[in-house]
VOPAGU-2260 file (C-alpha; in pm, 1 decimal, decimal comma):
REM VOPAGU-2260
SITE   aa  ch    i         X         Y         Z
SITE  UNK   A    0   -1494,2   -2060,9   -3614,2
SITE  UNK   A    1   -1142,4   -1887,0   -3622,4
SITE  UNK   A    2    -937,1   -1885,9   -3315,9
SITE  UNK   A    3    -896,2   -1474,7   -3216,8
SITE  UNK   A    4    -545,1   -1371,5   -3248,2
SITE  UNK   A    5    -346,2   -1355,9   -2935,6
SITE  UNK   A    6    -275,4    -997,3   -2946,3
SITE  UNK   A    7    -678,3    -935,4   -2950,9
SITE  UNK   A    8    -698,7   -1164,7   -2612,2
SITE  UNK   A    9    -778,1    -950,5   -2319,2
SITE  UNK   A   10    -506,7   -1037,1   -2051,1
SITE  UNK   A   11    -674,4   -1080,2   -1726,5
SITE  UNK   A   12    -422,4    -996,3   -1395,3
SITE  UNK   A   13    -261,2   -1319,3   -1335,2
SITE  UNK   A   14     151,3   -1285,0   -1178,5
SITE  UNK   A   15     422,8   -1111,5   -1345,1
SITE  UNK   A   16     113,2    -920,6   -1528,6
SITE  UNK   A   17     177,2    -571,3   -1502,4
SITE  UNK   A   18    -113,4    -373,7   -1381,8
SITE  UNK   A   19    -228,4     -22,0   -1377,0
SITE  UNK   A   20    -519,2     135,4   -1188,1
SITE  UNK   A   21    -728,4     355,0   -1004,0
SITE  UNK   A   22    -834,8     334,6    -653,3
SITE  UNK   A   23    -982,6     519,4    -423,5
SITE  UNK   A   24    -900,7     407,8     -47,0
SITE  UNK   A   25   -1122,7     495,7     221,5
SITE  UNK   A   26   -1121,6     359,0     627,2
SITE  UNK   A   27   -1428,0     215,5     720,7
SITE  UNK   A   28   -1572,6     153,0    1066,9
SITE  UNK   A   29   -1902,3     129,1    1231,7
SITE  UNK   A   30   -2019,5     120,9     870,8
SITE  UNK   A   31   -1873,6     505,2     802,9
SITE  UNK   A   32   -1682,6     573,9     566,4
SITE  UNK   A   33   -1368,0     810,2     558,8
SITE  UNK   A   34   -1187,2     897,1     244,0
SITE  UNK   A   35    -778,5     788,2     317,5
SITE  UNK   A   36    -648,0     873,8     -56,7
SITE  UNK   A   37    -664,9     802,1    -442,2
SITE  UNK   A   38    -491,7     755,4    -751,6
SITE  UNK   A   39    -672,1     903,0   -1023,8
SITE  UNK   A   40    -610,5     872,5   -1404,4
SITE  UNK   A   41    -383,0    1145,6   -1400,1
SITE  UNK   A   42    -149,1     979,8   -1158,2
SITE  UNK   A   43    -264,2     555,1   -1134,0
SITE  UNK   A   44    -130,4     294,7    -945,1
SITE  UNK   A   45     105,3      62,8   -1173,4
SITE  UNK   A   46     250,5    -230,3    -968,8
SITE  UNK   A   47     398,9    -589,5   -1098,9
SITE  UNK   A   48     108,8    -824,7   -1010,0
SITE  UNK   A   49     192,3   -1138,2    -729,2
SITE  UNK   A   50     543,0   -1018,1    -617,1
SITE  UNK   A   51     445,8    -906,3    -293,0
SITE  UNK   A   52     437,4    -526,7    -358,3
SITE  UNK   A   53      92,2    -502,7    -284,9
SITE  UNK   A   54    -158,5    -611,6      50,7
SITE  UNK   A   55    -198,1   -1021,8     -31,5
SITE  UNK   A   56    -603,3    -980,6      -5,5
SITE  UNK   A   57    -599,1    -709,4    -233,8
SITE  UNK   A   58    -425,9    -860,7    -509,2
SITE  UNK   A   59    -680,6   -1188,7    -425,7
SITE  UNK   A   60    -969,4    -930,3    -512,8
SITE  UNK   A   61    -830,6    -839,5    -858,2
SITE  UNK   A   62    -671,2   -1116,8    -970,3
SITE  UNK   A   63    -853,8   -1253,7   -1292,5
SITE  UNK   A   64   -1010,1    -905,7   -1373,4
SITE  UNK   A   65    -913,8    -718,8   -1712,2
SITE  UNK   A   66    -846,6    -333,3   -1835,7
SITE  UNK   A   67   -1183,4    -162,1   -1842,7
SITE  UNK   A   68   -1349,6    -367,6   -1502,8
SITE  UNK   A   69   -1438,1    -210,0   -1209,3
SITE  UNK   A   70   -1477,0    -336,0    -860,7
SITE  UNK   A   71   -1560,6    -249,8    -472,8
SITE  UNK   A   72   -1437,7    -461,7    -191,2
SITE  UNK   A   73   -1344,1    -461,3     160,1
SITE  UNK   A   74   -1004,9    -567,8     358,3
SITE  UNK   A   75   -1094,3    -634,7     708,8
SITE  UNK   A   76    -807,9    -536,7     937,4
SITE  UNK   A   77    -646,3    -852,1     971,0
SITE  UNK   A   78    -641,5    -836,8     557,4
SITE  UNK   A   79    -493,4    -523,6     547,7
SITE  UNK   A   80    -237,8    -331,2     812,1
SITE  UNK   A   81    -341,4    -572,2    1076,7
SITE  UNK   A   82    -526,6    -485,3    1411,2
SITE  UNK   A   83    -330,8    -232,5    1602,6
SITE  UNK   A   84     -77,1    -391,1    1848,4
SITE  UNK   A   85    -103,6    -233,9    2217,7
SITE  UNK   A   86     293,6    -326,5    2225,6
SITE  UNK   A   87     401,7    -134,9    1956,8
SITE  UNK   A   88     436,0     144,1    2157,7
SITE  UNK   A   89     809,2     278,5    2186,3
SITE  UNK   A   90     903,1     508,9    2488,9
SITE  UNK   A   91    1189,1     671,7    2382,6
SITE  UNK   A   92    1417,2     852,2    2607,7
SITE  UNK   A   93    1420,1    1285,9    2572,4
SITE  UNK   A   94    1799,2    1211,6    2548,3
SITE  UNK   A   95    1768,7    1095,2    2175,6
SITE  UNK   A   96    1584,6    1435,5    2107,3
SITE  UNK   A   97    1874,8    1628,4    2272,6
SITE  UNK   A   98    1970,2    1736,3    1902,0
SITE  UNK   A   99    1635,0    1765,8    1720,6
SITE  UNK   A  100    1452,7    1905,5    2012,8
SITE  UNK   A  101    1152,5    1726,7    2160,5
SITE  UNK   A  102     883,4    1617,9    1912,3
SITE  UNK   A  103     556,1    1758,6    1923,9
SITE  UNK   A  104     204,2    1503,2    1976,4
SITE  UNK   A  105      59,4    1403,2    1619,2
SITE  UNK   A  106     445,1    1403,2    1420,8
SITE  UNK   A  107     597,8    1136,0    1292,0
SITE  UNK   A  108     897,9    1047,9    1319,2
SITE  UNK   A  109    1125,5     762,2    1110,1
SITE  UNK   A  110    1290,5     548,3    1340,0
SITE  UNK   A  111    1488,8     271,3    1281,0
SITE  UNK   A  112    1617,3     -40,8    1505,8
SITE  UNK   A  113    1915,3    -224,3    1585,1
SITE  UNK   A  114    1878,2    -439,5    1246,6
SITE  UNK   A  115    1800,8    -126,4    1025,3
SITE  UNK   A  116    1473,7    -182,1     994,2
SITE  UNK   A  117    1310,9     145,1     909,8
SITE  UNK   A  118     994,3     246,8    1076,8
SITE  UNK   A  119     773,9     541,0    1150,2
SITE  UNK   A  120     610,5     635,3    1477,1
SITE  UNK   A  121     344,2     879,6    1556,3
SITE  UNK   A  122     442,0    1042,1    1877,4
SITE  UNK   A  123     168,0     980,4    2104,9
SITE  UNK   A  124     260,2    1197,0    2453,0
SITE  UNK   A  125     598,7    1373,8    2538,4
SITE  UNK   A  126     700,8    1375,0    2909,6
SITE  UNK   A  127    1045,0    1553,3    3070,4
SITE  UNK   A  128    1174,1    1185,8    3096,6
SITE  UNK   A  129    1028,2     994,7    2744,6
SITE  UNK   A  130     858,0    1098,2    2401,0
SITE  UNK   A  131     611,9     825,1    2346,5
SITE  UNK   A  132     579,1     670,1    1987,2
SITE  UNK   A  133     300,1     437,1    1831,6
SITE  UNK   A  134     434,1     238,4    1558,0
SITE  UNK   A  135     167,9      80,5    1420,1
SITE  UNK   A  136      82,7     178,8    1070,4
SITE  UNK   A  137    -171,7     424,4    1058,2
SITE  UNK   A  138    -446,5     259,5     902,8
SITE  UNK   A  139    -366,0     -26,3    1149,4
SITE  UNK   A  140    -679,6    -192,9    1309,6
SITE  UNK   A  141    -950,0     -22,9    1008,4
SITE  UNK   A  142   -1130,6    -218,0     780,3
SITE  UNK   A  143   -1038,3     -74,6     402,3
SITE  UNK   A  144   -1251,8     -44,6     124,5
SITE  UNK   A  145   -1147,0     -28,4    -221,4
SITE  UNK   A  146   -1289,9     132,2    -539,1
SITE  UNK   A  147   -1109,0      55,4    -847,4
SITE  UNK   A  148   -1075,9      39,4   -1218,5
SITE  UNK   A  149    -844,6    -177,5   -1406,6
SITE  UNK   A  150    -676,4      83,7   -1698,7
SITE  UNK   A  151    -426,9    -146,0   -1824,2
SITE  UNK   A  152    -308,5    -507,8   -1790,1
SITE  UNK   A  153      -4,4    -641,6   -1961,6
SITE  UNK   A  154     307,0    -893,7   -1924,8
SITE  UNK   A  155     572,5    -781,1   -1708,2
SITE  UNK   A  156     876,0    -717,4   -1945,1
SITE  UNK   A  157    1201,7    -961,3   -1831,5
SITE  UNK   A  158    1370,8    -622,1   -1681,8
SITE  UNK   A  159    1078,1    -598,7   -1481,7
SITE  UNK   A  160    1079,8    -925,2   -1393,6
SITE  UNK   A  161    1394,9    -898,8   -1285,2
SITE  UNK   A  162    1397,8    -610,2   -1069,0
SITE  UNK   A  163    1086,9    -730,7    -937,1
SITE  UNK   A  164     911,6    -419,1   -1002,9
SITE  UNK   A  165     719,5    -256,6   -1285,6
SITE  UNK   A  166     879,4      29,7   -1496,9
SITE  UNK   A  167     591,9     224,3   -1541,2
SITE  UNK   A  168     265,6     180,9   -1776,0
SITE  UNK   A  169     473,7     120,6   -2102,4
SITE  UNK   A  170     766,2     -51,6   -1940,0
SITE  UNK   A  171     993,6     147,9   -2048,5
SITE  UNK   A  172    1120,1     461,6   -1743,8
SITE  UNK   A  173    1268,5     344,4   -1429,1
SITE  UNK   A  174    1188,3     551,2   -1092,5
């Protein structure tokens, strides 16, 4: 028996494999479903495999799969965005809205602290005194489930390795 010749060897995702893919994302809880978002053919997901772009748990789920595979799983909240944190609640005083004006309920707002850490907080109540914000991520505290198919696997290019991103499908555009 001949050996198959490397370039007819399906590469599995494995790290510094580039991969690109579909998804849709929705929230689940109490067994419903919600639909978050997708990336469709038109527009796929494309991410450098095991550089810590992507949730840990979900690149555990794909790893080892090829272009053409499909596959359903779960995060549990801890997996994903982690359970929502009852202390990551900001009350900010009106005086930092003097310019903007005061926020209304529901918008989010980017905020960023002492370190320059950037953040965003959904405003949660607005008072005379303090406009309350909830920074924990939205999806915080919701189990995720994934639907995806693999398009493409291949190896990360050494620019891409480098910038510890991928360049796109081919390799070849930088965002």
């Amino acid at each position: 028996m001949r050996a198959v010749p490397a370039i007819f060897k399906q590469m599995t995702i494995a790290p510094n494999s580039v991969v690109t893919l579909t998804y849709k994302l929705h929230t689940v809880e109490n067994g419903e479903k919600t639909f978050v978002e997708e990336a469709d053919r038109d527009n796929p997901l494309d991410f450098l495999f095991g550089v810590g772009m992507m949730l840990p748990k979900f690149e555990e789920h794909i790893a080892g799969l090829e272009a053409g595979d499909t596959k359903d799983f779960e995060l549990a909240a801890e997996d994903a965005y982690g359970e929502v944190d009852e202390r990551a609640v900001a009350s900010l005083p009106v005086d930092m809205f003097k310019e903007s004006g005061i926020p209304a309920v529901g918008q989010v707002l980017p905020l960023q602290d002492n370190q320059g850490n950037q953040y965003r907080g959904r405003v949660t109540e607005t008072s005379p005194e303090v406009v309350v914000v909830d920074l924990n991520h939205p999806m915080a505290g919701q189990n995720l489930h994934f639907s995806i198919e693999v398009l493409s696997v291949r190896e990360a290019t050494p620019d891409e390795l480098a910038h510890g991103h991928s360049h796109g499908p081919d390799g070849s555009h930088h965002h």
